[in-house]
Every structure is written in structure tokens, then in C-alpha cells.
C-alpha positions, 0 to 999 in steps of 0.5 A: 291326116288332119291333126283332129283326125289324128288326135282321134286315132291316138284316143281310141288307141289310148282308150284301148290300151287301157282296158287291156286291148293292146295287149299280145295276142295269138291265134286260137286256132294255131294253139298246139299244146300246153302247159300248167307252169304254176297256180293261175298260169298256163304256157300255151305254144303257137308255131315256134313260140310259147305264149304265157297267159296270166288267169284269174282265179282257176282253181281246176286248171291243173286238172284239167283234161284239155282246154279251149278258149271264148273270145270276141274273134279268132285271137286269143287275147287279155279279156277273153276267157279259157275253158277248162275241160274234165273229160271224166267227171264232164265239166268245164271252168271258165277262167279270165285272161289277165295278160299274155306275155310271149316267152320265146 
């Protein structure tokens, strides 16, 4: 690598951690359940680990019936959203990830 492309990779990495990117992630569809640990705060376990996701605002996820998740691929990571589902009244809330952290 020349030292101009290699300045290029550290700035998109840089640019990218900074809006929260680089950021640990999961695969949405290996989610298998989850947990509501405390007020804007959902455990969701993947395979052998647990995943701990920091929402903003979410005044309905503890009632909550199931969740969902929107991103921009198939990886679960901070800037994407959580979809909060009522089966019985048939709505949904929407509430930003923050950060994930991994648990175990």
C-alpha cells in the first residue's frame, strides 16, 4: 500500500467510527429471544451470546408482545432501529439503537 491509499483507509475508518459504525454488531436473523433489563434497554440473545442494546426513548418496550428490527443490511448495529410490536391493540413503536454491547 502507498502511504495516500493507506491515509485514505485510516479516514474512512475514522469517519466511520465516529458516527458510530464501527460499533458491535449481530445478525438480525440469528436473534432468538429477549429480554427487557431495565427502561430503554433490551438483551437480545444470538447463538451462545447475549447482545445488550441501549434504545433511545422507548417508552412501550416493556409491553411489548415481540420485536423486530429496521437496518440498512442484514446486521443489527447502532443507528438502526427496533420495532416494538402490541399484538393486541396492533401497534408498533419504533426506537433507535444507541449502542450494543456484548454480554457474554
Amino acid at each position: 500500500l502507498t502511504m495516500k491509499k493507506l491515509f485514505s483507509i485510516i479516514a474512512v475508518l475514522t469517519a466511520f467510527s465516529s458516527f458510530g459504525f464501527a460499533n458491535t454488531c449481530f445478525y438480525a436473523n440469528s436473534a432468538s429471544s429477549y429480554e427487557v433489563p431495565a427502561p430503554d434497554t433490551l438483551n437480545v440473545r444470538v447463538g451462545g451470546r447475549t447482545y445488550q442494546l441501549a434504545l433511545s426513548p422507548c417508552p412501550n418496550l416493556n409491553w411489548a408482545n415481540s420485536i423486530g428490527f429496521k437496518t440498512f443490511s442484514s446486521w443489527v448495529c447502532a443507528g438502526d432501529q427496533v420495532i416494538v410490536y402490541d399484538n393486541f391493540s396492533n401497534w408498533q413503536d419504533r426506537c433507535w439503537i444507541d449502542n450494543i454491547v456484548q454480554l457474554k
